[in-house]
C-alpha positions as a Python dict, from the first residue, in 0.01 Angstrom:
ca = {
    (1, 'X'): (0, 0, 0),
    (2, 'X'): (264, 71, -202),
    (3, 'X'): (61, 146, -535),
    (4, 'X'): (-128, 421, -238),
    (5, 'X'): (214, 554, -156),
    (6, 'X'): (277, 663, -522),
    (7, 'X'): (-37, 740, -612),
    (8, 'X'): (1, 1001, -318),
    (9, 'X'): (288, 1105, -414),
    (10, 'X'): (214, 1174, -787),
    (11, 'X'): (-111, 1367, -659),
    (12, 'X'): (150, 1576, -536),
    (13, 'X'): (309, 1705, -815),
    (14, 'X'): (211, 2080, -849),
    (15, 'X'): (317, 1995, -1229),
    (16, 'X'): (168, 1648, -1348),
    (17, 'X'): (456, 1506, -1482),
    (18, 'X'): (400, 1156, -1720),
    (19, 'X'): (276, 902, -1460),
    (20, 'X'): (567, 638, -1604),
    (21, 'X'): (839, 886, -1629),
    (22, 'X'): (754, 994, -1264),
    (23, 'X'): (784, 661, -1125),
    (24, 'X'): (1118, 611, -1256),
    (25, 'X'): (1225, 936, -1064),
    (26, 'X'): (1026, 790, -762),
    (27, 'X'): (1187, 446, -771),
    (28, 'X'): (1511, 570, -812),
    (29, 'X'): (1495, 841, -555),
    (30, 'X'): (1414, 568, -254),
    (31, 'X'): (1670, 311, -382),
    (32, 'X'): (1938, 590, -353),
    (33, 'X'): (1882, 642, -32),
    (34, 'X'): (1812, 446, 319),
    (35, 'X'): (1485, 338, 378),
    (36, 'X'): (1251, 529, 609),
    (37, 'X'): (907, 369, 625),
    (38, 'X'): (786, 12, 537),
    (39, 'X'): (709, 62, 176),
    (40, 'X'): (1034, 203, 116),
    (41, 'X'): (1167, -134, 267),
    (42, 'X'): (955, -336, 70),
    (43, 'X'): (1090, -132, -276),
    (44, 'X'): (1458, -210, -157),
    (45, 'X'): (1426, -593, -156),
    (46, 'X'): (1186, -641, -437),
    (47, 'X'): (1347, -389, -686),
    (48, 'X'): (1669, -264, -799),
    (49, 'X'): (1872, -1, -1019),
    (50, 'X'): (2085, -131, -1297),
    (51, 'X'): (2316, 70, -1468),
    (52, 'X'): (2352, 9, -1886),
    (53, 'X'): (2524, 291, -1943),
    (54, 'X'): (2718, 604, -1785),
    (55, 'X'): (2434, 805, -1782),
    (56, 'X'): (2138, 564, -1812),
    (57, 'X'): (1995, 303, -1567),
    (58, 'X'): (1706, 106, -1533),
    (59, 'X'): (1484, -21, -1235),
    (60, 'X'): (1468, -420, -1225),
    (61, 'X'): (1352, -696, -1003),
    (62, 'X'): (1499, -897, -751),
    (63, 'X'): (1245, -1169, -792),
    (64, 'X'): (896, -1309, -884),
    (65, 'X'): (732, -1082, -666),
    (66, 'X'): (911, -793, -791),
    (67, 'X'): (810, -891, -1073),
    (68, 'X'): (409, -865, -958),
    (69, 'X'): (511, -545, -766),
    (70, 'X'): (664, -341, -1072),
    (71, 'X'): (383, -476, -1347),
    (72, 'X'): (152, -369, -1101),
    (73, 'X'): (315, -7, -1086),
    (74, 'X'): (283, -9, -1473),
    (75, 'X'): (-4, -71, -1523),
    (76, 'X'): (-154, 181, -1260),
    (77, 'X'): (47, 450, -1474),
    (78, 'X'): (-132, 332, -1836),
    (79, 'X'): (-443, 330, -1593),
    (80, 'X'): (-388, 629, -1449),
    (81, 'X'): (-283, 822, -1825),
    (82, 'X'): (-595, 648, -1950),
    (83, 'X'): (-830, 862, -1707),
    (84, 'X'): (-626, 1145, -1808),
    (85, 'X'): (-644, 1107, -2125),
    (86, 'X'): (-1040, 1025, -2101),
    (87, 'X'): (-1138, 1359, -1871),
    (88, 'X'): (-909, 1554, -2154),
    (89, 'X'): (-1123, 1433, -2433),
    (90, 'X'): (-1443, 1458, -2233),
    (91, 'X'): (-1383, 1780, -2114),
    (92, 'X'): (-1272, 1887, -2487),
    (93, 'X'): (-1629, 1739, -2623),
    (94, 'X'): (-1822, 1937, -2338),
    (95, 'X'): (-1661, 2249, -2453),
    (96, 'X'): (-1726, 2148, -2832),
    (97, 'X'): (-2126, 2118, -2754),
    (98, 'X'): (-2157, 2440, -2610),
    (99, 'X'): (-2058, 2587, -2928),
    (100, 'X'): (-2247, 2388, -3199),
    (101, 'X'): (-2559, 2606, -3181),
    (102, 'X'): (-2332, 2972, -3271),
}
């Protein structure tokens, strides 16, 4: 559900912006704010922002399963750069056959 919620909101994104550095936006943007829906809820328990710096924070966990819920986030943005990265380079060999035979 919640994995759906970015997912929809990164589709989005008239400019495809790097999947991890849009989540930290995405994160950050519903903990600053009250939450609206039920996966919004569910972000504000399980996760956190945590200052290091003046300018620089960091999203963290409130426990195990914020833990799960955050990993899980990860790893569906090195999933979902993978497939970019994959219909780039296919897309870049198709183009590449075409013009073998000139």
């Amino acid at each position: 559900m919640i994995i759906g919620a970015f997912a929809e909101a990164l589709n989005l994104q008239e400019k495809k912006p790097s999947p991890l550095i849009f989540l930290d936006k995405w994160l950050k943007e519903i903990l600053a704010k009250k939450p609206e829906n039920h996966v919004e809820n569910i972000i504000h328990t399980e996760l956190c922002v945590t200052k290091i710096t003046e300018n620089s924070s960091i999203i963290t966990t409130n426990s195990e399963s914020g833990e799960v819920l955050l990993n899980a986030l990860y790893q569906f943005c090195l999933s979902y750069e993978n497939f970019l990265f994959a219909r780039w380079l296919h897309e870049k060999n198709s183009s590449n056959l075409g013009c073998e035979g000139q």
